[in-house]
VOTORVO-695010 format. One record per residue: x, y, z of N, C-alpha, C, CB in turn. Coordinates in steps of 0.2 Angstrom, whole numbers, plus 2048, in hexadecimal, padded with zeros to 3 digits. Glycine has a CB too. Layout:
! residues N
<kelo n_xx="X" n_yy="Y" n_zz="Z" ca_xx="X" ca_yy="Y" ca_zz="Z" c_xx="X" c_yy="Y" c_zz="Z" cb_xx="X" cb_yy="Y" cb_zz="Z"/>
...
END
This chain:
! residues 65
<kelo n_xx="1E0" n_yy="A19" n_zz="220" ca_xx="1DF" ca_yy="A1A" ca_zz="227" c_xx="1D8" c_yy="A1D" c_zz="228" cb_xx="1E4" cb_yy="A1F" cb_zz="22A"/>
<kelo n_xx="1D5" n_yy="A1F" n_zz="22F" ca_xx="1CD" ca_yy="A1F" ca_zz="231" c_xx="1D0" c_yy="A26" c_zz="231" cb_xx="1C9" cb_yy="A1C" cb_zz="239"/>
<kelo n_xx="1C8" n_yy="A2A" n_zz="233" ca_xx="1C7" ca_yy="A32" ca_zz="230" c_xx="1C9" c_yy="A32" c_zz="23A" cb_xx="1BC" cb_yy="A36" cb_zz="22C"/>
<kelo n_xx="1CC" n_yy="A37" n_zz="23A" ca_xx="1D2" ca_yy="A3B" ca_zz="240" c_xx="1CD" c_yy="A43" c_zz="240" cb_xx="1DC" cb_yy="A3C" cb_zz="23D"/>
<kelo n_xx="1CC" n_yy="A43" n_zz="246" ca_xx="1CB" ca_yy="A4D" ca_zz="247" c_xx="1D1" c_yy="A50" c_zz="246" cb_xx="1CA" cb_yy="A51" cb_zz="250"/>
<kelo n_xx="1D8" n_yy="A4C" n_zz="24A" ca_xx="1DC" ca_yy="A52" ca_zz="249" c_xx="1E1" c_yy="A52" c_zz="242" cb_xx="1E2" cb_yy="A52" cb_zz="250"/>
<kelo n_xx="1E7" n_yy="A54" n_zz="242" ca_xx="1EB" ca_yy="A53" ca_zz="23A" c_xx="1F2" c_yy="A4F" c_zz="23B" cb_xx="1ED" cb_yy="A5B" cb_zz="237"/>
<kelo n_xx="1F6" n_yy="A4F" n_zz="238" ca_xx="1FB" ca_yy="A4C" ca_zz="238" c_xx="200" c_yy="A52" c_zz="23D" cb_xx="1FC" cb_yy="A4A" cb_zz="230"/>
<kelo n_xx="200" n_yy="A56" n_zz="23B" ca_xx="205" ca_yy="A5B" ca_zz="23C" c_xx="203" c_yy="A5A" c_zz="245" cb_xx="204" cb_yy="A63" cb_zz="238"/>
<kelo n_xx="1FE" n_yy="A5B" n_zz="246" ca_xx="1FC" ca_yy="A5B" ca_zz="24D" c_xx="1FE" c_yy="A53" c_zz="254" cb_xx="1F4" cb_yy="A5D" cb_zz="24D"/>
<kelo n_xx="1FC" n_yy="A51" n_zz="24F" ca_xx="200" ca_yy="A4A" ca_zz="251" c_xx="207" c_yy="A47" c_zz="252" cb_xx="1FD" cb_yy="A46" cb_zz="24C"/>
<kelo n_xx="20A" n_yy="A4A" n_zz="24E" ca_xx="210" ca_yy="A4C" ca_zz="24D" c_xx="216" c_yy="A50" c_zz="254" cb_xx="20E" cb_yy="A50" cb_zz="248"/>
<kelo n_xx="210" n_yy="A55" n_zz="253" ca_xx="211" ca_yy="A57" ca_zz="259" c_xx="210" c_yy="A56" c_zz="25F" cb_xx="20F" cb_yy="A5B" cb_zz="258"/>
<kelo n_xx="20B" n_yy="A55" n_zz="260" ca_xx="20B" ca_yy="A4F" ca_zz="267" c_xx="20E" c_yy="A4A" c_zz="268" cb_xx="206" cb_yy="A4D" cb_zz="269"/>
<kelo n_xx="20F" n_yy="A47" n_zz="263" ca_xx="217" ca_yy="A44" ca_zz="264" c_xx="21B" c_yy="A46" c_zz="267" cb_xx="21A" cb_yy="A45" cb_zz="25F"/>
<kelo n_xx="21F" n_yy="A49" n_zz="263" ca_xx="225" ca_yy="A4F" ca_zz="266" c_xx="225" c_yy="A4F" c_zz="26C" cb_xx="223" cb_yy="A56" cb_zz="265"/>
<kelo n_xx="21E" n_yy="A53" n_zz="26E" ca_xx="21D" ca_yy="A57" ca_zz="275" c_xx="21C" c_yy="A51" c_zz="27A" cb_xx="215" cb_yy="A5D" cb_zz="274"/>
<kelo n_xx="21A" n_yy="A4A" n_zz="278" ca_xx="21A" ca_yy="A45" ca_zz="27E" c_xx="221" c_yy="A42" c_zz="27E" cb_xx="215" cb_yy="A3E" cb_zz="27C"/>
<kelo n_xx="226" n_yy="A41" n_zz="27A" ca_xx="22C" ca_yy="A40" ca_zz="279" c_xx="232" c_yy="A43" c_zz="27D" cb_xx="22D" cb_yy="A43" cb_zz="272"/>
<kelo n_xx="230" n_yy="A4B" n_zz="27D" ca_xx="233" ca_yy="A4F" ca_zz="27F" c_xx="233" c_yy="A4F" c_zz="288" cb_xx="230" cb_yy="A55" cb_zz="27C"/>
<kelo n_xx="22D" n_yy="A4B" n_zz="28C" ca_xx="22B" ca_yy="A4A" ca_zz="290" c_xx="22F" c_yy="A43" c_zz="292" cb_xx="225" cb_yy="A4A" cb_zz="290"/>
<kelo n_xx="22F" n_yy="A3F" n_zz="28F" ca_xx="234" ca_yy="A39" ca_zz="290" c_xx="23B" c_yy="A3C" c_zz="291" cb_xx="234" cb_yy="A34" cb_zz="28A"/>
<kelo n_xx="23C" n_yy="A3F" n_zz="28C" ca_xx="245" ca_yy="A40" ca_zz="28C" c_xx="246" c_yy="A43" c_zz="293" cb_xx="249" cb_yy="A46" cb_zz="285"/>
<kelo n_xx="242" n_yy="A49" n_zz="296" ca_xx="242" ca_yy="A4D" ca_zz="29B" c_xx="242" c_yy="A4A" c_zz="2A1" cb_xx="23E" cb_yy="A50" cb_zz="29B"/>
<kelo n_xx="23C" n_yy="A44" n_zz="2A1" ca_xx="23F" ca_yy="A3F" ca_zz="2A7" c_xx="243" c_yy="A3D" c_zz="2A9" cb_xx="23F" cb_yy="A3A" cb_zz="2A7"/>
<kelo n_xx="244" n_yy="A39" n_zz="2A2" ca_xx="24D" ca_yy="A33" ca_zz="2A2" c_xx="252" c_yy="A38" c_zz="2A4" cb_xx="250" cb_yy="A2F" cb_zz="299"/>
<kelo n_xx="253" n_yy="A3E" n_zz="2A3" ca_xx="257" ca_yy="A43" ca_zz="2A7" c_xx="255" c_yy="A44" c_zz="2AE" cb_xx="257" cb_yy="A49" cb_zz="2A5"/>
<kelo n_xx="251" n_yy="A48" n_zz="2B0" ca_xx="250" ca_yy="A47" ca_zz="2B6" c_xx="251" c_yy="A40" c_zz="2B9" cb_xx="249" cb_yy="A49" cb_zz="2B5"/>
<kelo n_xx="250" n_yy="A3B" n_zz="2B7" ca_xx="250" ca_yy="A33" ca_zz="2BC" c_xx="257" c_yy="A34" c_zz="2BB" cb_xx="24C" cb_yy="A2B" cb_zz="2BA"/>
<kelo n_xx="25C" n_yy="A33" n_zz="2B8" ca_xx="263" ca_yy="A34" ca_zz="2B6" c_xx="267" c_yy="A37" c_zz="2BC" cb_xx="265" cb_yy="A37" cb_zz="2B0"/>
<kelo n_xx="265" n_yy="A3F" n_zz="2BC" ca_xx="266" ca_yy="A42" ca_zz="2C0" c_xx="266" c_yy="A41" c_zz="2C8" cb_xx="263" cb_yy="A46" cb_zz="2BE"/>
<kelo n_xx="260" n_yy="A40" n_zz="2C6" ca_xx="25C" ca_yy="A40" ca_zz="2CE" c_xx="25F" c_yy="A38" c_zz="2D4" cb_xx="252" cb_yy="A3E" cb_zz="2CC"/>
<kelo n_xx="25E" n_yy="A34" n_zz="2CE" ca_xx="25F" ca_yy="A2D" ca_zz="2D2" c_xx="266" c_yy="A28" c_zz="2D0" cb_xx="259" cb_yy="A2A" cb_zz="2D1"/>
<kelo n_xx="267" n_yy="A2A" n_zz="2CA" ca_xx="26F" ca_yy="A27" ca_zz="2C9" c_xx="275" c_yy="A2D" c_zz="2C9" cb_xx="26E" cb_yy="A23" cb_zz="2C2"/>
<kelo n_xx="278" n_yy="A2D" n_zz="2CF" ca_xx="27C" ca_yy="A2E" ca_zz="2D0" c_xx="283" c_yy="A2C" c_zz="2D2" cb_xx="27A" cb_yy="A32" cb_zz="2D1"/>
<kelo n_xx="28A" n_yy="A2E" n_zz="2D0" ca_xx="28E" ca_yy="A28" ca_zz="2D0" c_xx="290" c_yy="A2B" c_zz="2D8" cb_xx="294" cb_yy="A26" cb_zz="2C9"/>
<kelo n_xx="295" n_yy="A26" n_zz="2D9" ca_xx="297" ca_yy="A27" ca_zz="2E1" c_xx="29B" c_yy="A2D" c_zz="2E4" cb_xx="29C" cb_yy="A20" cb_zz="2E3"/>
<kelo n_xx="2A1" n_yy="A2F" n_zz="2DD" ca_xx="2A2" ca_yy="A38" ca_zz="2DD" c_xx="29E" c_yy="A3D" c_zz="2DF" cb_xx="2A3" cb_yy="A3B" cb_zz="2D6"/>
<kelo n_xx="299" n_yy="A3C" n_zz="2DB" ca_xx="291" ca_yy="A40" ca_zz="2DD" c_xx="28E" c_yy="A41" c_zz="2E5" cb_xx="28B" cb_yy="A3B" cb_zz="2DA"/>
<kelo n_xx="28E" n_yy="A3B" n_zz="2E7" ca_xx="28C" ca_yy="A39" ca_zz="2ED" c_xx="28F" c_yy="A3A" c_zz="2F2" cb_xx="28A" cb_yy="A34" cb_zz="2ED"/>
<kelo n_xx="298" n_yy="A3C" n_zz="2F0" ca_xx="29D" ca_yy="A3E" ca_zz="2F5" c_xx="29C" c_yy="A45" c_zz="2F6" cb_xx="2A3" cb_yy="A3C" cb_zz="2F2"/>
<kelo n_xx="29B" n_yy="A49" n_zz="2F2" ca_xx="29D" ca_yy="A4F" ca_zz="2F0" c_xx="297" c_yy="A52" c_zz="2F4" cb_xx="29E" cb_yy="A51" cb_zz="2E7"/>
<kelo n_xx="28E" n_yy="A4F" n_zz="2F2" ca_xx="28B" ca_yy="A53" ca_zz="2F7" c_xx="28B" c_yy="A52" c_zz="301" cb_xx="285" cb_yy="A53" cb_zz="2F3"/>
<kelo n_xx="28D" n_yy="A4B" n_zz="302" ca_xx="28E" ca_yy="A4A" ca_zz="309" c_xx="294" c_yy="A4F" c_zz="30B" cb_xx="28E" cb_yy="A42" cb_zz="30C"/>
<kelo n_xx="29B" n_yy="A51" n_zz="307" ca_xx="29D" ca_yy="A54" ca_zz="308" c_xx="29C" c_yy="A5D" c_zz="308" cb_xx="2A0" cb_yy="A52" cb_zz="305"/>
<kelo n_xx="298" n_yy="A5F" n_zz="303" ca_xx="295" ca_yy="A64" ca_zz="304" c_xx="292" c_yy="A66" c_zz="30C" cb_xx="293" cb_yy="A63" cb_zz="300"/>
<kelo n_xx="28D" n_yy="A61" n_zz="30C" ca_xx="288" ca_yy="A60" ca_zz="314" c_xx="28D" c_yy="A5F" c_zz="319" cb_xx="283" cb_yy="A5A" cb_zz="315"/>
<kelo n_xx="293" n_yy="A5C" n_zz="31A" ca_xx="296" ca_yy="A5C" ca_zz="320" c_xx="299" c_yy="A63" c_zz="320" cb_xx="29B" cb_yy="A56" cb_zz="321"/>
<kelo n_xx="29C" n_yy="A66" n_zz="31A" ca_xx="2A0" ca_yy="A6C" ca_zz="31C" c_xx="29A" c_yy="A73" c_zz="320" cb_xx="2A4" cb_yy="A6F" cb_zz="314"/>
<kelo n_xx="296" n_yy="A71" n_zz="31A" ca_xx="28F" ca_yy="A75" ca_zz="31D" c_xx="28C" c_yy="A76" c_zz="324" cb_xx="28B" cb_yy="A72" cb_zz="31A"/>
<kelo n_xx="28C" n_yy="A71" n_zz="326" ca_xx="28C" ca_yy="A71" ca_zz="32F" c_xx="291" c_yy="A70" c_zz="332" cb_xx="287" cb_yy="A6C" cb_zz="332"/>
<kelo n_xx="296" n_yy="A70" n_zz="32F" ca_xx="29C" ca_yy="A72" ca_zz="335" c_xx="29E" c_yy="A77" c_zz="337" cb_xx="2A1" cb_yy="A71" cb_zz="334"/>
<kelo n_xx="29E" n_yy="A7B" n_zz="330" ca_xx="29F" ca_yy="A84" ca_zz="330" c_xx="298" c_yy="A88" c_zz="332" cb_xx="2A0" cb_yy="A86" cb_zz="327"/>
<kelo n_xx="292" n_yy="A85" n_zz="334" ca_xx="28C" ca_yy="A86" ca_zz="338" c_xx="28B" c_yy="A82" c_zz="33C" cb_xx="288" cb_yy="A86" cb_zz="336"/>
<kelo n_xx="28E" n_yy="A82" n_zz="343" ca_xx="28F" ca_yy="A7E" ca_zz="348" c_xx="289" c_yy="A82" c_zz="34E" cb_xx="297" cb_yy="A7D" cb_zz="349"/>
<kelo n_xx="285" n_yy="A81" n_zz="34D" ca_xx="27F" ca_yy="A84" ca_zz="354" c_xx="283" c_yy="A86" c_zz="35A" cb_xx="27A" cb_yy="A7D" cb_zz="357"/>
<kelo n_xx="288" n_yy="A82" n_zz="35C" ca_xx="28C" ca_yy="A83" ca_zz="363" c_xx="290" c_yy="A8A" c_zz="364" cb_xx="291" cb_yy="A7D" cb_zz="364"/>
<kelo n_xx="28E" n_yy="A8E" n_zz="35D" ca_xx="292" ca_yy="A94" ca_zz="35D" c_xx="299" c_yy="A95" c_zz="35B" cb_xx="292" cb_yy="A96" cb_zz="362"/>
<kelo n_xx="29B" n_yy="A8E" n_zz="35C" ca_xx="2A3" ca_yy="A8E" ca_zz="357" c_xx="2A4" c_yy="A8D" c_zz="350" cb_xx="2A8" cb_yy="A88" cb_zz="359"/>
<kelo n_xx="2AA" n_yy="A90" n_zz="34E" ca_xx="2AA" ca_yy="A8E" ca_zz="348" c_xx="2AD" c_yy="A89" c_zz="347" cb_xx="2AC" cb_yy="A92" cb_zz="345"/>
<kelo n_xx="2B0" n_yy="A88" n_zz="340" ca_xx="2B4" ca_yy="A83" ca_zz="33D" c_xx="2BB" c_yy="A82" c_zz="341" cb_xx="2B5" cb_yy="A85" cb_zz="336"/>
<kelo n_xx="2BC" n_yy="A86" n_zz="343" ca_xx="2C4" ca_yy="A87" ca_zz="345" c_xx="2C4" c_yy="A88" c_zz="34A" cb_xx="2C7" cb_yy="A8B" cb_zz="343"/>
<kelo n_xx="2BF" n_yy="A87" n_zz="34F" ca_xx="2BF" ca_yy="A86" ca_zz="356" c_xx="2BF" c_yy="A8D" c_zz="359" cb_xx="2C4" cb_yy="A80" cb_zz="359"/>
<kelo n_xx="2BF" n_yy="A93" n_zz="354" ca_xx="2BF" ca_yy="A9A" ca_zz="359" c_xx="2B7" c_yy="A9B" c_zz="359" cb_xx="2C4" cb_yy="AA2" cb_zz="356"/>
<kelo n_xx="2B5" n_yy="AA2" n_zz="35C" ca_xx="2B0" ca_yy="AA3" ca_zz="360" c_xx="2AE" c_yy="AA7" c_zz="35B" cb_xx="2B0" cb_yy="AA4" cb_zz="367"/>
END
């Protein structure tokens, strides 16, 4: 091979360390953007309970005052 500044070990290592950046993605995009339809239920459920039980008009959930 041609003469290199850096060493093997370091190369190596930035390996790793670019690697490690890939896997973290592919989580993150997993996460973020594939989510199955359970998922997608559970948080518009969250949000509707959420502004029902904070209703601006000053009532609650249960219609008292």
């Amino acid at each position: 091979m041609g003469a290199c500044a850096g060493t093997e070990t370091a190369a190596l290592w930035g390996v790793l360390l670019i690697s490690s950046y890939l896997v973290l993605f592919v989580k993150f995009y997993r996460d973020t953007y594939i989510t199955s339809k359970r998922g997608r239920a559970g948080i518009k459920a969250k949000k509707s309970h959420y502004r029902s039980a904070h209703d601006p008009s000053g009532t609650l959930s249960d219609g008292s005052k």
